[in-house]
Residue, then its C-alpha position, 0 to 999 in steps of 0.5 A: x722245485x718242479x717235478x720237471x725240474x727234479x727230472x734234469x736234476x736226475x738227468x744232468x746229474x747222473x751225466x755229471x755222475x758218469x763223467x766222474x765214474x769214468x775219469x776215475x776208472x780212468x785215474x786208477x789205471x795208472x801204475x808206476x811201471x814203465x810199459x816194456x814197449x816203452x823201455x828206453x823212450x821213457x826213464x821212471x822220472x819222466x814217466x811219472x810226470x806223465x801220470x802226475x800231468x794225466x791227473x792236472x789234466x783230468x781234474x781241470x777237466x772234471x772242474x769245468x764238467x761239474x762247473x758248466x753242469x752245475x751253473x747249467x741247473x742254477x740257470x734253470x732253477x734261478x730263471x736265469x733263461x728267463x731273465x735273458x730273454x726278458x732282457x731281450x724283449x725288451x727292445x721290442x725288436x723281431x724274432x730275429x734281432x730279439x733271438x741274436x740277442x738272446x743266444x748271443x748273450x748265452x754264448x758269450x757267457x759260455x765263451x768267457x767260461x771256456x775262455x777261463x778254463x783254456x787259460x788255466x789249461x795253457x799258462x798253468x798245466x801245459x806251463x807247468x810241464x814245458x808245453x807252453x810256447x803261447x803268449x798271452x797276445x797270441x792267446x788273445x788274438x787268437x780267442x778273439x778271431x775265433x769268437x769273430x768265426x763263431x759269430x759270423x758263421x753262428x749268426x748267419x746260419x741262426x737267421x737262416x734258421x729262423x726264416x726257415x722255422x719261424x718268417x717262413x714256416x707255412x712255405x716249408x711246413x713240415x719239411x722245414x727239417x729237410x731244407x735246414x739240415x741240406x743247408x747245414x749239410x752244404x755248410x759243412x761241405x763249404x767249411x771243407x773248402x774254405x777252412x784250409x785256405x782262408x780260416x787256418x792261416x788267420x792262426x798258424x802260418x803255413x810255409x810250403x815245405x822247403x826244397x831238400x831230401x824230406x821234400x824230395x822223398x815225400x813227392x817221390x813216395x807221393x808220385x809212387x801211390x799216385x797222389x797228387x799233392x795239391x799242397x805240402x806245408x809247414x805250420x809253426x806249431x812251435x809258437x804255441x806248443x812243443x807237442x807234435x803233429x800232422x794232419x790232413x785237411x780239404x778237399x780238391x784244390x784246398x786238399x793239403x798235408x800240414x807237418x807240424x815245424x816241432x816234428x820236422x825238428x825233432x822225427x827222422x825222414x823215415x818216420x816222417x814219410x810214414x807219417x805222411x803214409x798214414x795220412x794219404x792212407x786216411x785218403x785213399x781208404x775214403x776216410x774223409x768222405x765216410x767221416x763226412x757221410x755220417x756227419x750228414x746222417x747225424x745231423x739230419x737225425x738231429x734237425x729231425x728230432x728237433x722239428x718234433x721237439x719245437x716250441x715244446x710247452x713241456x721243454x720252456x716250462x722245465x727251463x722257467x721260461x714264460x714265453x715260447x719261441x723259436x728262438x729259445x726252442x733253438x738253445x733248449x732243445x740243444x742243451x737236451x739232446x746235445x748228451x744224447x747226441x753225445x751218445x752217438x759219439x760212441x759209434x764215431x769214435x769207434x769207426x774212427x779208430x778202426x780208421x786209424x788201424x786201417x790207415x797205419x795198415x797203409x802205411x806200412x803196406x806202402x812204405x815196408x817201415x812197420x819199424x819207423x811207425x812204431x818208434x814214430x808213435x813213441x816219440x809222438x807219446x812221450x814228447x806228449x807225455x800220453x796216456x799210455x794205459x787208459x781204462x777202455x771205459x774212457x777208450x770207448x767214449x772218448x778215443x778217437x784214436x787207439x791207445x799207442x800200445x794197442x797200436x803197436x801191437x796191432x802193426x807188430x802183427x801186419x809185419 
């Protein structure tokens, strides 16, 4: 063992360590007794469910935290890096061809992992209590139309990469960072468009909302806040899910609202139109756009950082790896800075949160029903079985959204 290599076993070690740490404060909130908020919405039977299903959840995902760091640090210490790339020469192909190769096998392992670890979260916990609705070809296609994405969007962008740091190099110099990270930049704005319109629909169904009293007061109260609705839709969560949702998504002409089918089922109108309220107010408070704008600042700080970090002989000797190259430089780099990038997630999910706040403000400021949010996010929680109480540690990190209680309290105060 290495010197280096005994530095990522501190480094990935004391991440697996924190990870542990901070499920296990989390774990330890949980208590037997019912919320007061909640009296009514949740009898003691159902609300211990919720605890037990807290604890699948969270041990499924320590599982496959410990297992991808753990086979993370054999790769390493075995050279299985090493032996992929050399696999990879083998062929004697370009950088190019050698580099798809080489990552492809890499996310390909990653994916049949993940692949693993859905399936046991989908037909074993979500069916265990009552959430799942998916099929196993449902499951399948909609794994292997993912990879398809992945794969097309994934390689396309890495052989740009590569003319830009490697076929290229002396046209770009030193601003190589700059022109990856604008064409990352325009990629993501492009995803923006295209996603809701020609992604989205290769895994749900989108149906317009039908013509009644919910479609109706929606628009009416649309018209009332001057928003225009490019499009109103439907999506049949039910086939995969009981749980219930909305979204928002797009921009201009690709700008939609998707209902979850499962919560038209199951919320009254003046529950849905402020749930509708809440999205619109994501749009009006230039959510989107802000969300988007700090993306592009994070990325950029990310193809900066990498620009200084290539072909680093320091980071291809830590990970075994006998010869250097671009390619390769692409997965290492990523596997070091991705818990530090991860870092930054602190500063997002917390101006995420603050969103949320802002946007249930709208809402009830719009729509007078602080009422109907509240029992909205009830309903949304115990039909989820939610964590209801989660230790601020895993808030902090983790939360893109504020725990319900707080929410509650917070919109008890704006009435």
């Amino acid at each position: 063992m290495n010197s280096i290599f005994f530095i990522l076993l501190i480094y990935f070690g004391s991440l697996l360590l924190f990870e542990f740490a901070k499920e296990k404060l989390n774990l330890n909130k949980i208590s037997s007794i019912v919320p007061e908020e909640f009296l009514g919405f949740y009898d003691k039977e159902k609300y211990e469910k919720a605890q037990t299903y807290l604890k699948d959840k969270t041990r499924l995902h320590l599982l496959k935290y410990g297992f991808l760091v753990s086979g993370l640090l054999w790769m390493i210490y075995c050279q299985g890096f090493n032996s992929l790339d050399l696999w990879s020469r083998q062929f004697n192909l370009n950088n190019i061809l050698t580099g798809l190769i080489f990552i492809g096998l890499l996310l390909l392992l990653l994916q049949l992992i993940n692949l693993l670890f859905s399936a046991i979260n989908t037909f074993v916990i979500e069916e265990k209590y009552g959430f799942n609705k998916t099929t196993l070809k449902i499951f399948i296609s909609n794994k292997l139309i993912g990879l398809f994405i992945i794969s097309l969007f994934g390689g396309g962008f890495f052989i740009v990469m590569m003319l830009i740091f490697d076929t290229y190099k002396e046209l770009f110099g030193g601003y190589a960072w700059v022109v990856a990270w604008l064409i990352r930049v325009a990629l993501e704005i492009l995803l923006f468009f295209i996603v809701p319109v020609f992604i989205l629909p290769l895994f749900n169904k989108f149906l317009p909302l039908e013509e009644g009293e919910l479609k109706n007061t929606i628009e009416s109260f649309a018209k009332k806040q001057n928003f225009h609705l490019q499009g109103l839709f439907t999506m049949n969560g039910s086939k995969r899910s009981t749980k219930a949702n909305a979204f928002f998504t797009g921009f201009g002409k690709s700008r939609r609202i998707v209902l979850f089918d499962t919560l038209i089922n199951n919320f009254t109108t003046d529950e849905l139109v402020v749930i509708l309220a809440h999205e619109i107010g994501h749009y009006k408070k230039k959510h989107i756009t802000q969300q988007l704008i700090l993306s592009i600042f994070v990325s950029g700080i990310g193809f900066f950082i990498f620009s200084r970090l290539l072909n680093n002989e320091t980071i291809f000797l830590a990970f075994n790896m006998e010869h250097i190259s671009i390619y390769a430089s692409f997965i290492l780099v990523l596997v070091l800075l991705f818990p530090l990038l991860n870092l930054l997630s602190i500063v997002t999910n917390s101006l995420s949160r603050k969103n949320e706040y802002e946007a249930d403000q709208y809402a009830i400021e719009n729509t007078g029903s602080g009422e109907a949010m509240i029992s909205s996010l009830k309903n949304l929680s115990v039909s989820s079985l939610a964590n209801l109480s989660p230790h601020p540690l895993k808030v902090l990190v983790d939360y893109t959204h504020p725990p319900v209680l707080q929410r509650i309290n917070a919109i008890r105060k704006m009435n």
